[in-house]
N, C-alpha and C positions, 0 to 999 in steps of 0.2 A: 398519529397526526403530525408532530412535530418532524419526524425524519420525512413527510410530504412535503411538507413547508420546505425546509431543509434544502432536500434535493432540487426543488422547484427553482428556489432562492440561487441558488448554485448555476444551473442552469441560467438562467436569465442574467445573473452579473456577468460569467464567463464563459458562457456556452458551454461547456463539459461534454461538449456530445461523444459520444462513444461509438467507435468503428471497432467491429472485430472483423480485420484481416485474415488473423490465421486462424480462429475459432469462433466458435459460435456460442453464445448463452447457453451454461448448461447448469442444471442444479445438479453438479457432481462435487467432488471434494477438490477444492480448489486453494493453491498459493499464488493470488496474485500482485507481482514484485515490481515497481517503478522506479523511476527515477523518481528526484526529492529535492526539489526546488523552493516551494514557497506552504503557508500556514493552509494554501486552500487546496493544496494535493489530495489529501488522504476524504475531504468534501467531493473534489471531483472524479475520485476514480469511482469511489461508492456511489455517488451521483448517476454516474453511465451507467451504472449495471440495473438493470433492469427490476422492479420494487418486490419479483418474488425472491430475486438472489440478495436483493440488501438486505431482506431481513433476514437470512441465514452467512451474511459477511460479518465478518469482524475487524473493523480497521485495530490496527495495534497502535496505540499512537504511545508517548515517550509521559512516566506518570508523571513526571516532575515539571512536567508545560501545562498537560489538561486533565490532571485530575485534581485541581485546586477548588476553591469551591468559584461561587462567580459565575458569569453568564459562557465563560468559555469549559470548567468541569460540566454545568448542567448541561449542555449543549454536546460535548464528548458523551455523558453517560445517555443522555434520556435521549439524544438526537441519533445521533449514530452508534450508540452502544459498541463504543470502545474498548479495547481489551489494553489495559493499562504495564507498559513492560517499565521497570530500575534500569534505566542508561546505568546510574553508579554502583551498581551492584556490580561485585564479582565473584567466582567461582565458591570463594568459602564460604559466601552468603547465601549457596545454593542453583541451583540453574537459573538465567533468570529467563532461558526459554520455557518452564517448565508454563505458565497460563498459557502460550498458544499450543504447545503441546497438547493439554488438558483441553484447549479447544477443538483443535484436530482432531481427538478422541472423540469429541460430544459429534463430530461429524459438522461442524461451523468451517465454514474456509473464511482465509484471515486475506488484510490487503499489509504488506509490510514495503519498508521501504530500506533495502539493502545497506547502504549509507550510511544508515545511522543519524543522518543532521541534514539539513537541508545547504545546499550549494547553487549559489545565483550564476547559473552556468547550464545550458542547456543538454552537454551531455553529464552522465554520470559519473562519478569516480570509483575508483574502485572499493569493491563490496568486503563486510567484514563477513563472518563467517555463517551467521546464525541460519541464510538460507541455507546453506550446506548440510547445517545441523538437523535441518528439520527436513530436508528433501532425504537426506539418510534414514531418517526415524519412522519416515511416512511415505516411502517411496509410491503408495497407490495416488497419493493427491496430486493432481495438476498443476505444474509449474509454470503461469501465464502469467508472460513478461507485458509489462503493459509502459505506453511512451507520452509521458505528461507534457504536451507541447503548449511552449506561451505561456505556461503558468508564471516563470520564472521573471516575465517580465509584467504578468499580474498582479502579480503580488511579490515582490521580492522581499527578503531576508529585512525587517528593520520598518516597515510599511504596515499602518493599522490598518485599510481599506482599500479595496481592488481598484484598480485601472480596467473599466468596463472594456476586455480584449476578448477576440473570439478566442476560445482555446477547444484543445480537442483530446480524448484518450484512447489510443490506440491498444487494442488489446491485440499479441502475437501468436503463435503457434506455442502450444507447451512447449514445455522442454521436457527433457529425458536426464535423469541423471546415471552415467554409465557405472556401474560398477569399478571397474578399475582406475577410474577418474581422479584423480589427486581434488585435495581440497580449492587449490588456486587454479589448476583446470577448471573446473568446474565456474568456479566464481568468475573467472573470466567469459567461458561462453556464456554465464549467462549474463554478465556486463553487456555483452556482444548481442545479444537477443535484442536488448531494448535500443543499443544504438542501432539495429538495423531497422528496429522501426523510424527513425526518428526521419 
């Protein structure tokens, strides 16, 4: 009931509507990668997707923003059941891709956002590694670039409540990840995916 609401709520402040361009709805195993602009991205890409694929998405969001307790943890877990990743973890504290991995396994496709942090700027910057990591580990799942437009000036970085803007989420053609592909290859065309949406 609450991820209805939710999605609705979304819709109607910022329009979220969702185009797919290069692909079409599909309940297959899916990584879908955005740019990362403002608190209501990872609301509106989940939003666009259609309410059989949100309830087998997992946005990943950052645990140390929304998995506090309060109206915004209840709202990550019971709303859009969030898969909670350690920004400050590092390698000797363990993977800290290992919950979407373990997601990917259950057969859940995750929505992540490259970056790392959100940037009041409408293209992206560049991506740190972890799609890398996981397009390696799970090369069967789909890698659909998707292009958060206007968020950036709906809600930017520092702002409690939206600026009622049309915004829109464009979802791309997978990507492929090549074998022989360097890590910053790679991370680059797929930077280059979402700016060709934009």
């Amino acid at each position: 009931m609450l991820s209805h609401l939710l999605a609705l709520l979304v819709r109607i402040l910022v329009g979220a509507r969702g185009f797919w361009v290069g692909c079409q709805p599909a309940a297959t195993l899916r990584i879908y990668y955005a740019n990362h602009t403002s608190h209501l991205d990872t609301l509106a890409l989940w939003s666009a997707l259609p309410a059989d694929l949100r309830a087998k998405t997992r946005p990943v969001a950052a645990k140390d923003y929304w998995s506090g307790g309060g109206i915004r943890g209840y709202i990550a877990r019971r709303g859009f059941n969030a898969l909670f990743i350690d920004r400050s973890s590092d390698k000797r504290d363990g993977d800290p891709l290992l919950p979407l991995a373990e997601a990917l396994q259950r057969g859940e496709s995750l929505i992540i956002f490259p970056e790392g942090t959100r940037r009041a700027q409408a293209l992206p910057s560049p991506f740190k590694s972890g799609l890398f990591h996981l397009a390696t580990q799970f090369p069967d799942a789909e890698l659909v670039p998707v292009y958060l437009d206007n968020l950036y000036r709906s809600m930017p970085k520092g702002t409690f409540l939206p600026v009622p803007l049309t915004c829109s989420v464009r979802f791309g053609t997978p990507l492929q990840r090549h074998a022989d592909e360097t890590k910053d290859a790679f991370l680059e065309r797929a930077r280059q995916a979402i700016v060709d949406l934009a």
